[in-house]
C-alpha positions as CSV (number, residue, x, y, z in Angstrom):
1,X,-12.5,-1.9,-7.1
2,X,-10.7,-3.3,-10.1
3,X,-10.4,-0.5,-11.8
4,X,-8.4,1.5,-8.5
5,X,-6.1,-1.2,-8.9
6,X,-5.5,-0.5,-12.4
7,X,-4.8,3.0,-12.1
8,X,-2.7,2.5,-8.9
9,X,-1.2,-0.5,-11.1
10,X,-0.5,2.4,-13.9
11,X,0.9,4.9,-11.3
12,X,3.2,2.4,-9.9
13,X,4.9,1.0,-13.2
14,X,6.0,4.6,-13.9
15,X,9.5,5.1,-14.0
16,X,10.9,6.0,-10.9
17,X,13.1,8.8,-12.9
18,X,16.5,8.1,-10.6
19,X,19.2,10.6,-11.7
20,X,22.4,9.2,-10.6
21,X,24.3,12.5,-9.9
22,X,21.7,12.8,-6.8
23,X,23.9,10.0,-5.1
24,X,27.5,10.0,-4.3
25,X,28.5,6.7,-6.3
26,X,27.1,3.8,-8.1
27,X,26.5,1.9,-4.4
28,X,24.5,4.5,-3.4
29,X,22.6,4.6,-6.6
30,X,22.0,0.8,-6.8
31,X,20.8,0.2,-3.4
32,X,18.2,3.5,-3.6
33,X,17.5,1.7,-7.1
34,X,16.9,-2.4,-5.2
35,X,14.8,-0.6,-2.7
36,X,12.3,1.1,-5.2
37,X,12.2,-1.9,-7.1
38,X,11.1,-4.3,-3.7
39,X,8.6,-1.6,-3.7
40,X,7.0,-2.6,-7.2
41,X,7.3,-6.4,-6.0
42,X,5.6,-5.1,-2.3
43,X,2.8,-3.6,-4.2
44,X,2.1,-6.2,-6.8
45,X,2.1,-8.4,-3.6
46,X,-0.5,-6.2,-1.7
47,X,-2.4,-5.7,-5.0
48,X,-3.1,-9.2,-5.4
49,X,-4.3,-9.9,-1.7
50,X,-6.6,-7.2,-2.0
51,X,-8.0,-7.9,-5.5
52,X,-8.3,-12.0,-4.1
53,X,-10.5,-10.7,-1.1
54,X,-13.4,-10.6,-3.3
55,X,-13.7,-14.2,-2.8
56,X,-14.5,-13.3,1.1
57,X,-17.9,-12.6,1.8
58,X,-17.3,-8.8,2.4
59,X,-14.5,-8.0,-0.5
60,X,-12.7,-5.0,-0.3
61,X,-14.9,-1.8,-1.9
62,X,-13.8,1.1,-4.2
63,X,-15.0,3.0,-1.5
64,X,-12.9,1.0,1.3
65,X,-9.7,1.8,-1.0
66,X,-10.8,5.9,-1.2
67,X,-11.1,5.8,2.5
68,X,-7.6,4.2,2.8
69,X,-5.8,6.8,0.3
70,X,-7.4,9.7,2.3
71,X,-5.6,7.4,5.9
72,X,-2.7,6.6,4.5
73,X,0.2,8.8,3.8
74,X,-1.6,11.9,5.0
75,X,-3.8,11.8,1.9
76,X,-1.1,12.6,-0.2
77,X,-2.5,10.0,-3.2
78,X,-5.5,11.0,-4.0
79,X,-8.2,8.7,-6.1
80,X,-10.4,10.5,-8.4
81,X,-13.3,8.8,-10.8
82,X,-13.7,10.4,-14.2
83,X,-17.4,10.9,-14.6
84,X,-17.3,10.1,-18.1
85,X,-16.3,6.9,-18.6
86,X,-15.8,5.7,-14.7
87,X,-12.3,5.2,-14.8
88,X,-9.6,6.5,-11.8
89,X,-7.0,9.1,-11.9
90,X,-4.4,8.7,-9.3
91,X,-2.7,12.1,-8.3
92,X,0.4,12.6,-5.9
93,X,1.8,15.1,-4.2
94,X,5.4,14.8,-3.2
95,X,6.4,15.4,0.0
96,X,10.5,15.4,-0.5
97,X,11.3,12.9,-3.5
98,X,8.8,11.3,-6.1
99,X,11.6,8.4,-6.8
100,X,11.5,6.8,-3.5
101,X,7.5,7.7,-2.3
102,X,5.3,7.1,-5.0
103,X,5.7,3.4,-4.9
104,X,5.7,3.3,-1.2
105,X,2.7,5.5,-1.1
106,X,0.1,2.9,-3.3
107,X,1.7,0.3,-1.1
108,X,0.7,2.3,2.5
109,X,-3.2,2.5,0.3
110,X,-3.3,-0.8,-0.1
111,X,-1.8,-1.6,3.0
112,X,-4.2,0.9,4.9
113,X,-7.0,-1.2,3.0
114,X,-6.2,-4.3,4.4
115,X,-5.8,-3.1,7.8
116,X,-9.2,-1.5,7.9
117,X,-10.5,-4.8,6.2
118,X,-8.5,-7.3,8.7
119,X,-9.3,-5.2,11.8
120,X,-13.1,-5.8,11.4
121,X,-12.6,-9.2,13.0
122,X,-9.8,-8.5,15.5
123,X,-10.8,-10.2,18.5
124,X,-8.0,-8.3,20.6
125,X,-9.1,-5.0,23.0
126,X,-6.8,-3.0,24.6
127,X,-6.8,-3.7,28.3
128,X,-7.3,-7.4,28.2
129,X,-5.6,-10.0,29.8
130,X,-4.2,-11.4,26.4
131,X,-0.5,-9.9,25.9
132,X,-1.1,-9.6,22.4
133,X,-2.1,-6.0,21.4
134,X,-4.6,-5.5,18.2
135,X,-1.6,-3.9,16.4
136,X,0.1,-7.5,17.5
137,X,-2.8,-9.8,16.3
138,X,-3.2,-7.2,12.9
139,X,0.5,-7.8,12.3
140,X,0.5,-11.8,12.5
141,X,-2.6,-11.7,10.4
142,X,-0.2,-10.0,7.7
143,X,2.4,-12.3,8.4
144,X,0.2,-15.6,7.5
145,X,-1.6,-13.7,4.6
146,X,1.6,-12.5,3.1
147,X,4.8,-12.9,4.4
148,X,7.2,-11.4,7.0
149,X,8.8,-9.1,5.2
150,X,5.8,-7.4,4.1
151,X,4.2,-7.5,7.0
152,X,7.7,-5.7,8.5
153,X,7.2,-3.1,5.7
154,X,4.1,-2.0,5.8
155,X,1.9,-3.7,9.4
156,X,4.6,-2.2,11.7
């Protein structure tokens, strides 16, 4: 599992590659800029609560975090192992613009992860007298673990 993070950590700490004659004026540029960067903070965030599940009885897997890049983002990040030296190559496909979606992309992964890992004990069912939903209970158990606004970003 570690070593998905790393690569994902490598892929994420890429430049972005912003060209600032794709934007009208410097406002435009800076706040496209702020947003990529609370994408690096989002993922260092999510990184962290996955890698500190290992303390749980039933940690996160390398095979959990495959299953989540094949979920989320319509299997656009792909995780591959080199057989040689076991290592993991993270490839992306854009769908309109690499700056803004390969940050947010290893954040919906990890995100995706920690759904499938959180919903394993979600007590909720649909159809129950409770008027919390499983989406409702999932997104409260992202709030506590990590914060609304990441919750907000990626639980919704």
């Amino acid at each position: 599992m570690i070593s998905i993070i790393e690569a994902l950590t490598a892929f994420v700490n890429k430049g972005p590659g912003l060209e600032f004659w794709n934007y009208g004026d410097a406002k435009a540029y800076r706040k496209e800029s702020r947003r990529i960067t609370k994408q690096l903070h989002d993922f260092r965030a999510l990184a962290s609560k996955v890698v500190r599940t290992a303390a749980i009885d039933r940690p996160i897997t390398e095979d959990d975090l495959i299953e989540a890049s094949r979920q989320a983002v319509s299997g656009r990040l792909t995780l591959t192992k080199n057989a040689e030296d076991g290592t993991y190559e993270v490839d992306y496909c854009t769908g309109q613009y690499w700056c803004v979606e390969y940050r947010a992309a290893a954040c919906a992964v990890l995100a995706e992860a920690l759904r499938m890992f959180w919903n394993e004990d979600n007590p909720i069912e649909y159809g129950s007298d409770n008027d919390m939903t499983p989406n409702d209970w999932l997104v409260n158990q992202a709030r506590l673990a990590m914060g609304r606004g990441i919750a907000n970003r990626w639980f919704q």
